[in-house]
C-alpha positions in Angstrom: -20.2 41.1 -30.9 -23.2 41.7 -29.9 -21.8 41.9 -31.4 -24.4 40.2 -31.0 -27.7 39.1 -30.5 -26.5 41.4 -30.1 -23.6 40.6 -28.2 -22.8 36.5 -28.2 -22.4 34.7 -25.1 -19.1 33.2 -25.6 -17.4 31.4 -22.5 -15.1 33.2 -20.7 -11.9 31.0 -22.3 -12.3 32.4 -25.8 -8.8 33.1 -26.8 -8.7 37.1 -28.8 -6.3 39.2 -30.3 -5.5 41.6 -27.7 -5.1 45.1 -28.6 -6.7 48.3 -29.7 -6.1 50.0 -26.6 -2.4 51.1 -24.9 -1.3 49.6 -22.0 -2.1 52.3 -19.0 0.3 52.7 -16.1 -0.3 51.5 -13.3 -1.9 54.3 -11.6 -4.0 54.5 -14.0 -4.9 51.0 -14.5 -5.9 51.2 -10.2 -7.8 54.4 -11.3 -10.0 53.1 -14.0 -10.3 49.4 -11.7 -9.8 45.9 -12.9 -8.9 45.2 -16.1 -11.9 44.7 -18.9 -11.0 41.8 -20.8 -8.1 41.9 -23.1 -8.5 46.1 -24.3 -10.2 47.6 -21.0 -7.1 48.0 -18.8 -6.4 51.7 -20.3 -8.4 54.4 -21.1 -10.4 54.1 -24.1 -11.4 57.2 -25.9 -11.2 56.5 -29.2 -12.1 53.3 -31.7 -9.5 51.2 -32.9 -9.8 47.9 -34.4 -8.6 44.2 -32.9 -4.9 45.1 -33.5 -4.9 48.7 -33.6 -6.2 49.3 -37.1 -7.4 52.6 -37.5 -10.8 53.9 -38.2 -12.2 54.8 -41.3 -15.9 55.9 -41.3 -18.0 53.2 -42.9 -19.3 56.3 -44.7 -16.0 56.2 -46.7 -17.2 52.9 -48.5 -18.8 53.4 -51.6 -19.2 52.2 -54.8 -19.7 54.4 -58.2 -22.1 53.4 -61.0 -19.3 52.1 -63.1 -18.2 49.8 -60.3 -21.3 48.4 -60.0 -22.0 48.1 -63.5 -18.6 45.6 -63.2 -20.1 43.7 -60.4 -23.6 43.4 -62.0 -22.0 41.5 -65.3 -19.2 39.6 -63.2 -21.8 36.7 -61.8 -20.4 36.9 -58.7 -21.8 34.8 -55.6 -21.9 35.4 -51.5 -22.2 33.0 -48.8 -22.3 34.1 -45.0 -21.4 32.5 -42.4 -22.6 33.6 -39.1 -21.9 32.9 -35.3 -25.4 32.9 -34.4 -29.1 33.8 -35.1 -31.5 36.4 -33.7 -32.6 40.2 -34.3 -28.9 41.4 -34.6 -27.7 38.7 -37.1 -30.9 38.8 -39.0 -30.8 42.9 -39.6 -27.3 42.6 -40.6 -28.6 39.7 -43.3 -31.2 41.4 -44.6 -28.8 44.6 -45.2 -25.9 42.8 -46.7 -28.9 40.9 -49.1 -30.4 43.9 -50.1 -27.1 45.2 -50.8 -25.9 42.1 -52.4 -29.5 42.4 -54.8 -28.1 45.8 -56.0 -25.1 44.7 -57.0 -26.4 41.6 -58.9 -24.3 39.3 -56.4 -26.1 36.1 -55.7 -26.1 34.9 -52.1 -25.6 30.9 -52.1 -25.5 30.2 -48.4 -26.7 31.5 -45.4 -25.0 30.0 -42.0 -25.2 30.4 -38.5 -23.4 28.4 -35.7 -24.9 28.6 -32.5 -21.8 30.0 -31.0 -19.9 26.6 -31.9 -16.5 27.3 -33.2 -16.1 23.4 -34.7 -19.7 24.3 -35.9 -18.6 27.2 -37.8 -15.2 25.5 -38.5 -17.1 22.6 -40.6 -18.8 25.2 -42.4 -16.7 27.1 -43.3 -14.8 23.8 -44.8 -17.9 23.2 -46.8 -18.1 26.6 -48.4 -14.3 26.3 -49.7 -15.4 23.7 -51.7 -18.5 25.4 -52.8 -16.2 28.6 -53.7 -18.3 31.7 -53.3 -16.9 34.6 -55.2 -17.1 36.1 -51.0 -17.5 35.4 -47.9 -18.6 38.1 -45.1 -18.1 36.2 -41.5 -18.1 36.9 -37.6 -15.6 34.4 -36.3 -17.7 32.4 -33.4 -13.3 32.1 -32.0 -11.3 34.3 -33.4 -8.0 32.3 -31.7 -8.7 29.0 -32.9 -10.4 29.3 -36.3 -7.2 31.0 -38.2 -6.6 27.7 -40.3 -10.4 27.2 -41.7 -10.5 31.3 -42.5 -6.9 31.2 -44.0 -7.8 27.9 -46.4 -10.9 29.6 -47.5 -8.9 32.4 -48.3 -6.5 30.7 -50.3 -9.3 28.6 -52.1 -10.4 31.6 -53.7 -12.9 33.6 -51.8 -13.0 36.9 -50.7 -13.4 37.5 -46.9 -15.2 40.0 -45.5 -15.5 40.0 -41.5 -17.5 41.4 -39.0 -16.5 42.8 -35.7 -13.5 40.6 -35.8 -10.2 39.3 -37.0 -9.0 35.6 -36.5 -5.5 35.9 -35.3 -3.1 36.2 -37.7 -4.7 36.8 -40.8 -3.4 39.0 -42.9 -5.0 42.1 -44.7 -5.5 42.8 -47.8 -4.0 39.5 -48.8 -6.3 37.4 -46.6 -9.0 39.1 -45.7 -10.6 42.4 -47.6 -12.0 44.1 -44.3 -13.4 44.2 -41.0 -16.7 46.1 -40.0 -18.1 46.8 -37.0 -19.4 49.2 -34.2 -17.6 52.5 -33.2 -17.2 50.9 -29.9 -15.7 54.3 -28.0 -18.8 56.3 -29.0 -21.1 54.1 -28.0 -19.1 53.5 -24.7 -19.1 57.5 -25.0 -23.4 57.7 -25.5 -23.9 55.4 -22.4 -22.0 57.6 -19.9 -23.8 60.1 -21.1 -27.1 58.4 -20.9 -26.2 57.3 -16.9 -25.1 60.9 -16.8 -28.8 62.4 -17.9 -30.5 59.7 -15.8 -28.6 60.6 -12.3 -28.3 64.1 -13.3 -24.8 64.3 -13.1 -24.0 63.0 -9.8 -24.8 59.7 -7.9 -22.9 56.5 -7.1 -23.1 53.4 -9.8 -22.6 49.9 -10.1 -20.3 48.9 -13.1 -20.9 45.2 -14.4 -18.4 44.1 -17.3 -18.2 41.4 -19.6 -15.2 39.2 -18.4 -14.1 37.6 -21.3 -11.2 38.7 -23.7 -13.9 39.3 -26.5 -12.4 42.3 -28.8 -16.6 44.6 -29.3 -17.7 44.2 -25.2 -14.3 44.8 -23.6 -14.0 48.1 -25.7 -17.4 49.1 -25.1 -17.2 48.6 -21.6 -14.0 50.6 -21.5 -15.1 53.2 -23.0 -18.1 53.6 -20.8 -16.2 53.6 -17.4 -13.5 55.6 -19.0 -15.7 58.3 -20.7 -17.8 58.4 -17.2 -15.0 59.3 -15.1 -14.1 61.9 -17.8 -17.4 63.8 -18.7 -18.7 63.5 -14.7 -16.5 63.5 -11.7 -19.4 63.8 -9.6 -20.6 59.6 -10.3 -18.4 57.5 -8.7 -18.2 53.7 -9.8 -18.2 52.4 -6.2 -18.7 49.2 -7.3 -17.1 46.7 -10.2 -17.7 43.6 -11.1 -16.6 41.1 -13.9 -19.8 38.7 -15.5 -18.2 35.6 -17.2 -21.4 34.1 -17.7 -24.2 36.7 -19.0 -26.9 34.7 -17.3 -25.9 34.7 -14.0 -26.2 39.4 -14.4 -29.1 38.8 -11.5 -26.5 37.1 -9.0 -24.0 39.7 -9.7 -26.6 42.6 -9.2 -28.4 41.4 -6.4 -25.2 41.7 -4.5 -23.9 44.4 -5.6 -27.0 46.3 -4.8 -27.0 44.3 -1.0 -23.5 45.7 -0.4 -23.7 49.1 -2.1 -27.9 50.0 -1.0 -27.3 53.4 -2.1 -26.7 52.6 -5.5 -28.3 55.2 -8.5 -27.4 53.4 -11.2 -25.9 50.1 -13.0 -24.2 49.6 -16.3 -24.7 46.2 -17.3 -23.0 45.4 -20.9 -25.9 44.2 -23.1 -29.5 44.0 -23.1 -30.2 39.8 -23.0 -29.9 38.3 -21.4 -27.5 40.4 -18.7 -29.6 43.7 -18.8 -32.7 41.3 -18.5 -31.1 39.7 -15.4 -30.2 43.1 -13.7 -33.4 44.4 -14.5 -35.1 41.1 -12.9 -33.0 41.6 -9.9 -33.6 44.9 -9.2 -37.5 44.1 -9.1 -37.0 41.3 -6.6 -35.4 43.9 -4.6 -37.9 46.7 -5.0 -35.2 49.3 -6.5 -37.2 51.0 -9.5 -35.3 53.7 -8.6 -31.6 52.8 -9.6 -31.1 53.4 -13.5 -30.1 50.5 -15.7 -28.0 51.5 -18.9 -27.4 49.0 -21.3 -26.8 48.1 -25.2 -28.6 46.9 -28.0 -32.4 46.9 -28.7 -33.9 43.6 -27.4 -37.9 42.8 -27.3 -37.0 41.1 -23.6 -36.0 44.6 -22.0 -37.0 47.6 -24.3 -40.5 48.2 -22.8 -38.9 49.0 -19.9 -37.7 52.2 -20.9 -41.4 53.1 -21.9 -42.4 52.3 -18.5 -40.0 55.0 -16.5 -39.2 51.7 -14.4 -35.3 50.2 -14.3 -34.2 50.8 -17.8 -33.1 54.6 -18.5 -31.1 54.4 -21.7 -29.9 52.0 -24.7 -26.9 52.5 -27.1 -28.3 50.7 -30.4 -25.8 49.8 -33.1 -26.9 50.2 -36.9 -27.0 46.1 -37.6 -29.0 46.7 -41.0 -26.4 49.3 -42.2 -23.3 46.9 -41.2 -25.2 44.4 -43.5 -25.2 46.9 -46.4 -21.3 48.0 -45.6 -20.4 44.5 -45.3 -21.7 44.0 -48.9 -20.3 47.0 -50.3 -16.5 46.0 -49.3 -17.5 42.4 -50.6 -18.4 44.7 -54.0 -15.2 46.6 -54.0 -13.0 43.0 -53.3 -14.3 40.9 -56.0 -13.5 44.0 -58.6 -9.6 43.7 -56.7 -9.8 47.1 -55.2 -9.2 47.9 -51.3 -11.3 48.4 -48.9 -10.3 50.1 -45.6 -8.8 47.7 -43.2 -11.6 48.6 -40.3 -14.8 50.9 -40.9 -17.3 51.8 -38.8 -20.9 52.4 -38.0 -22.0 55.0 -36.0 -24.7 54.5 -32.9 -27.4 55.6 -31.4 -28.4 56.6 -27.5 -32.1 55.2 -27.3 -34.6 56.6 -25.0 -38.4 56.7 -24.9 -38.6 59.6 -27.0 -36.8 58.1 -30.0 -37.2 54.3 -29.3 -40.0 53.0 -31.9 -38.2 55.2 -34.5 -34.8 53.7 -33.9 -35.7 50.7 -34.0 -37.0 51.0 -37.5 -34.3 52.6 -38.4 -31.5 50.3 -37.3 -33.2 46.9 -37.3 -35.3 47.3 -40.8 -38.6 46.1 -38.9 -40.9 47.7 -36.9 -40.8 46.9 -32.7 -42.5 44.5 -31.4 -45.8 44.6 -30.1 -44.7 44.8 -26.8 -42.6 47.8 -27.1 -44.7 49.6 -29.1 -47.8 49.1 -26.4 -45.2 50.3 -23.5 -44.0 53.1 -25.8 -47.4 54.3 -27.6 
């Protein structure tokens, strides 16, 4: 979420599906520290979807020559209907278009809306009486929007989602799929990343999205679990919930004031918390404590070029969740099933691989920035 530009910045009230993760005991729970959201409480060391759908590889989703050949000579159409704009959304557009050009399925509609769920809500109402043959979709509120998703349903479309479900609907009848990140994996790669960076042993600062939002709070989870798993020898000594992403340079300034003998933060995305962090930790003079974070972003990425602050990114594969988006919209307008939740493998990012990554995950070269810092 980020997913979302990466990850949206959604207020802290956002209602969500909880689930995806058991409930820990309670000696576990004081183990692994304050609860993450509405999935972060136990440990999370595997990828599950909002209510505990299980994960089928987005490598699974294909399409023969004959099924295609159907689609091509069915005139089908696709609208989108996003929660936002910016490099994540766009990637995943120009995947599920490409992907929608092979299949000979014309895209109508193209939405976006800036985070506003009554936004999205009065779009969603106009494509139902446009009737695309499908419509792929991250929900801005999963908890609130159930009605407009469940009437565009029954008007005839097709819904494929990303990242998320809105409560209550109900697969296969109302909606064909859900696609997204495998969040434990990337939660997985960024432990390991703060692991490299302190060489297995140091003391970190852990800053988590607090909001119940379904892609962060597993992510987050799956960092501080995986870290206490794969090495004993970093200690979080120092946890701290961010309801409001742009406040990440408030929240790291203290932590590093009370905790000066910090190696390393986690911060949950790249902009604009990781930006924040990173901004703090200048102010401060502390190049030397190591900021892992998630998701390619122009604002912090030369940093990892620089050997100053940043030390590691976990990039998602935006581009090919575009193009698996497109492919369950292919398989759901011939009748047939998709899985119930695929996903897309990531990738840890450092300076060695950067400029290549984000080629390969974004469908566009860095920016000029980057690739000055990173030449």
């Amino acid at each position: 979420m980020k997913r979302m530009t990466t990850i949206p910045v959604i207020a802290a009230s956002l209602a969500l599906v909880a689930g995806g993760v058991s409930s820990a005991s309670a000696s576990k729970t004081t183990k692994l520290g304050p609860p993450i959201g509405a999935a972060g409480s136990g440990p999370v060391l595997k990828t599950v979807g909002p209510t505990g759908e299980p994960a089928t590889s987005a490598t699974n989703v294909k399409l023969t020559a004959s099924e295609v050949a159907k689609i091509r000579k069915g005139h089908f159409t696709a609208a989108m209907a996003w929660h936002e704009s910016g490099t994540f959304v766009q990637a995943v557009t120009n995947g599920a278009n490409a992907e929608f050009k092979r299949l000979g399925i014309k895209v109508v509609s193209t939405q976006q809306a800036n985070f506003s769920a009554s936004t999205q809500v009065n779009q969603l109402q106009t494509l139902q009486t446009e009737k695309p043959s499908v419509v792929v979709s991250l929900p801005v509120d999963p908890g609130t929007e159930t009605a407009a998703y469940r009437q565009l349903s029954a008007s005839g479309s097709k819904l494929v989602l990303l990242s998320n479900v809105p409560k209550g609907l109900k697969y296969p009848s109302q909606y064909a799929g859900i696609v997204t990140d495998d969040l434990s994996a990337m939660g997985k790669q960024a432990a390991e990343l703060m692991g490299r960076a302190l060489h297995g042993k140091g003391k970190v600062g852990f800053i988590y999205y607090d909001a119940n939002y379904y892609v962060t709070n597993e992510r987050d989870g799956a960092f501080r679990t995986w870290l206490k798993k794969l090495y004993p020898k970093i200690q979080i000594v120092a946890q701290q919930g961010m309801p409001d992403p742009t406040k990440a340079d408030t929240i790291a300034t203290a932590m590093v004031q009370a905790n000066p003998d910090l190696n390393g933060i986690y911060v949950p995305f790249s902009q604009p918390p990781a930006e924040g962090v990173i901004s703090a930790l200048r102010g401060l003079g502390r190049s030397n404590i190591k900021v892992i974070t998630m998701d390619l972003d122009p604002s912090v990425d030369a940093n990892l070029c620089k050997g100053q602050y940043l030390a590691g990114i976990v990039a998602d594969q935006p581009y090919l969740l575009g193009e698996t988006l497109a492919k369950e919209a292919g398989l759901a307008v011939l009748g047939k099933r998709a899985p119930q939740f695929s996903v897309v493998k990531a990738q840890a990012v450092t300076k060695s691989n950067i400029l290549k990554v984000w080629r390969q995950t974004l469908d566009q070269r860095a920016p000029s920035n980057v690739r000055s810092a990173c030449a």
